[in-house]
Structures are given as structure tokens and as C-alpha cells.
C-alpha positions in Angstrom: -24.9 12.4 21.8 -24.0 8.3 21.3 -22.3 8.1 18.1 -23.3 4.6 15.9 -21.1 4.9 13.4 -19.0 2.0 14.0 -15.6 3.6 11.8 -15.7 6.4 14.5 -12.4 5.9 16.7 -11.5 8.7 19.7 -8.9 11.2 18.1 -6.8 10.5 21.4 -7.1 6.7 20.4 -5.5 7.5 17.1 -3.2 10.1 18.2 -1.5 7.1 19.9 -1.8 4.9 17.7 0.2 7.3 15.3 2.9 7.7 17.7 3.2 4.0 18.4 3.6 3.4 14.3 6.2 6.2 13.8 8.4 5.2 16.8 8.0 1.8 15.3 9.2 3.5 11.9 11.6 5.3 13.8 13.6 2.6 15.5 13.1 0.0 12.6 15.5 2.2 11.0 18.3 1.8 13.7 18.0 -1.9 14.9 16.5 -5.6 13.3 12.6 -6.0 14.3 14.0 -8.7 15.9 15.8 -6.8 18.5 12.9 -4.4 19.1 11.3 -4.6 22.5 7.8 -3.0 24.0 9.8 -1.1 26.1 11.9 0.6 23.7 8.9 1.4 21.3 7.0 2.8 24.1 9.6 4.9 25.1 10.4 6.0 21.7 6.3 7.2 21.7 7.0 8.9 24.8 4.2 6.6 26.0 4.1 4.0 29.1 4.2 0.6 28.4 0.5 -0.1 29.9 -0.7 2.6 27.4 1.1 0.3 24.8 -0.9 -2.7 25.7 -4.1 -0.7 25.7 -3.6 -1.1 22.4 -1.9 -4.0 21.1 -1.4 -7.6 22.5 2.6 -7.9 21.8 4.5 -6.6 19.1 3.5 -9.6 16.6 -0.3 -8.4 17.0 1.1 -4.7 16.9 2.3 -5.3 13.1 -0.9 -7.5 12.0 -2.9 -4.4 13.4 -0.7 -2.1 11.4 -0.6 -3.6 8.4 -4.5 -4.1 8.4 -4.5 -0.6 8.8 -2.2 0.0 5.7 -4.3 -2.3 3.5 -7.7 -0.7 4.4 -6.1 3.0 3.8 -5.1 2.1 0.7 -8.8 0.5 -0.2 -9.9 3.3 0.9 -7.9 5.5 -1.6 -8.6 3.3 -4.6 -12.4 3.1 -3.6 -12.3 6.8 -3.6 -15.2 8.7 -5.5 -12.4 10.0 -8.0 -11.8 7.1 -9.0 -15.1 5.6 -9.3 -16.1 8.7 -11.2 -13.7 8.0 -13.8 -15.3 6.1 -17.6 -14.0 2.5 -17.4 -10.9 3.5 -20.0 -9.7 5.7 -17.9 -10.5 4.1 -14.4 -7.2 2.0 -14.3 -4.6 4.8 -15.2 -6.3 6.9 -12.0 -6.2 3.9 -9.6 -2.2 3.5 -10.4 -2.0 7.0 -9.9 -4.6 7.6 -6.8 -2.0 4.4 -5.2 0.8 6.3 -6.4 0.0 9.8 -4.4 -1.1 7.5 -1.4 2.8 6.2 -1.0 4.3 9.1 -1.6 2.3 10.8 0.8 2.9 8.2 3.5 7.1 7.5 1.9 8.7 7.5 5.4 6.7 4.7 6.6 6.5 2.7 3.0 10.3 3.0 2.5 11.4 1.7 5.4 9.0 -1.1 5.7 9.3 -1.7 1.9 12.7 -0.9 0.6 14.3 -0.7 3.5 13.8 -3.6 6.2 11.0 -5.3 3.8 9.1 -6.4 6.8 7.6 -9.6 5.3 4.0 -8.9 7.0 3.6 -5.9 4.7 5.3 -6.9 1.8 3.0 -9.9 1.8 0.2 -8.1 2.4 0.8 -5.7 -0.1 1.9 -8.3 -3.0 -2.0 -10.0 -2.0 -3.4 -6.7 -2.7 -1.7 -5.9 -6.1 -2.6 -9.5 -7.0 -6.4 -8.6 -6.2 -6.3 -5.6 -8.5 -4.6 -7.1 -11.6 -7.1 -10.1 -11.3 -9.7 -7.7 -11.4 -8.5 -5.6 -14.2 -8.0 -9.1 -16.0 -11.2 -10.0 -15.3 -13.1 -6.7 -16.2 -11.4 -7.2 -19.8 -11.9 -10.2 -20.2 -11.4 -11.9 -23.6 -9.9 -8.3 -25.1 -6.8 -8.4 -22.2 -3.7 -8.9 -23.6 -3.0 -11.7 -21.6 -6.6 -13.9 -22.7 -5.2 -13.0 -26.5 -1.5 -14.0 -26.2 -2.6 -17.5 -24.8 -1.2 -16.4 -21.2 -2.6 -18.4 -18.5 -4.2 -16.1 -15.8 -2.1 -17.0 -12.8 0.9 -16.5 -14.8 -0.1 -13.0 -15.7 -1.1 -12.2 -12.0 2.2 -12.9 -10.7 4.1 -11.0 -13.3 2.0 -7.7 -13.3 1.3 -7.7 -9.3 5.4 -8.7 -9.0 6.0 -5.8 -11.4 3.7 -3.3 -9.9 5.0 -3.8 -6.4 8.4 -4.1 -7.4 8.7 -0.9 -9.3 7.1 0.9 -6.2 10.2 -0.6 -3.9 13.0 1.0 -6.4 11.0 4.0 -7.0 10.8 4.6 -3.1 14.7 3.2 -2.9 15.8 5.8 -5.4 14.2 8.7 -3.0 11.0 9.5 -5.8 12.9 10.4 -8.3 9.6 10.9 -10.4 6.4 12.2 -9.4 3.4 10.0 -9.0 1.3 11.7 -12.2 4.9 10.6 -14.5 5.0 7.4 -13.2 1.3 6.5 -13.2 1.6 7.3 -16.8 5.0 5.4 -17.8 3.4 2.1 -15.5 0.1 2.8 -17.5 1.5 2.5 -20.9 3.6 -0.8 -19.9 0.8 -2.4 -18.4 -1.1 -1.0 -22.1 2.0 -1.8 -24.5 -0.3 -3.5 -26.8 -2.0 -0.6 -27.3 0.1 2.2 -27.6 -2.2 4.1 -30.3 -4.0 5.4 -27.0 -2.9 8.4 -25.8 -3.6 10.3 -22.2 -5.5 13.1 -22.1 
């Protein structure tokens, strides 16, 4: 039977995939992305190089692809039905968190290419993405955000609370998780909320 559903990909397709991205993790650890070849990443996969291309142009296409990938998993996880469930008061305290589980969850990959090498493709990609979702939480309050009331310009307050986000995911990841997602959803929560500490969680 055809299958329409255009998100379908072969498991084999993705089973290689994954073991293109983790020997990419892998050797990004040992050497400059600079010095990384086709041939070594394919043979890190235990893969041939033609089964490489199959899949990705060069290496340069290889990380667009990837991070593409990273951005969409994480949309996925913040368009989740447990978040959308949640009253509009409470729907910003489970994103951080739903975004927090995600990285832990996937920390091997996210350290290295966050805390580690800081591969620019993802840290850029990542910093447009944190951007998007403070300018949406800005523009869901409105005239009541912190920000609108303290005579803040918008762009200002997009730089510092995406900056701030991302950055205190790169030291939390640096420092090995020294708290768990739930603790630091809440502590990131109640920054982002100073102005209105009277509100507790539940």
C-alpha cells in the first residue's frame, strides 16, 4: 500500500542518517570541522562514501540538513499537544520546560555543537529560533509585558531575553546538567517573570 503522507521517511533512510550525525558528533569532538573529511565521517558511520552522498551533497549541505533537522525537532516539541493544552498563563513556563527535556534528552549532540565547538550554523540557527519565541511571547502580552511598560524598545528586549535564554542553555550543558530541566524551567520562568513574583507555580 503507497503511503501519501509526505513526513513518512524509510527507517533504513533514517537509521543512516543517525549514524552519519553521531559520527559527525563523534569526531567533532577530536579534530576542527575544518579538518573533517567525507571519508573520515563515513568511515566513522561504518558506512561507504557513495552511501554518504546518497544523502548529502558535501559536508556544507550535510550541516544545513542537520541543523534544519534540529530546528524542526525542536518545533515539533514546542508545538506539542502538552503544550498547546496548557491555559495561556501557564503555556510559557511548559514551553521553557518541554525545550528544556528536549536538550537534555539529545545533550551529547547539543553540547558538543553548543558548548563545545559552537558550530556557528546551529548556534545561529538556534539564537533565530529563541528570537522567534520571545517575539511571540512579547507580542501575545502585548501592552502588559514588562518590556511595553518599562519603555523598552522591542528589538532590544529580543536580543537580551533570546541572548539570555540560549546562553544559559550553553553553561547549563557546559556544567554537565547540573540541574534538572523541571528546576531550571522554573528558576528561567521566574527571571523572565521578575516583575511578577506574587505568582507562584503550581
Amino acid at each position: 500500500m503507497a503511503d501519501n503522507n509526505k513526513q513518512y521517511t524509510d527507517p533504513r533512510i533514517l537509521r543512516t542518517r543517525i549514524l552519519i550525525k553521531e559520527a559527525f558528533v563523534h569526531l567533532l569532538q577530536e579534530m576542527e570541522i575544518e579538518k573533517m573529511s567525507v571519508s573520515r565521517i563515513a568511515e566513522r558511520a561504518t558506512i561507504s562514501r557513495v552511501t554518504f552522498y546518497l544523502h548529502y551533497r558535501d559536508i556544507p549541505d550535510m550541516l544545513e540538513k542537520m541543523a534544519d533537522e534540529m530546528i524542526e525537532d525542536i518545533q515539533h516539541v514546542l508545538d506539542s499537544e502538552s503544550v498547546k493544552k496548557e491555559s495561556s498563563e501557564d503555556a510559557d513556563w511548559f514551553m521553557i520546560l518541554r525545550l528544556l527535556e528536549h536538550i537534555a534528552e539529545n545533550h551529547k549532540f547539543y553540547k558538543v555543537i553548543l558548548a563545545s565547538k559552537k558550530v556557528p550554523i546551529f548556534t545561529e540557527r538556534l539564537s533565530k529560533l529563541m528570537a522567534e519565541i520571545i517575539t511571540s511571547r512579547l507580542e501575545h502580552l502585548g501592552s502588559n509585558s514588562f518590556s511595553y511598560k518599562a519603555g523598552i524598545q522591542k528589538d532590544i528586549a529580543i536580543w537580551h531575553g533570546s541572548s539570555a535564554l540560549l546562553g544559559t542553555i550553553v553553561f547549563w550543558l557546559r556544567n554537565d546538567m547540573p540541574y534538572t530541566p523541571h528546576f531550571l524551567a522554573k528558576q528561567l520562568f521566574s527571571l523572565f517573570n521578575a516583575h511578577n513574583q506574587d505568582k507562584s507555580f503550581k
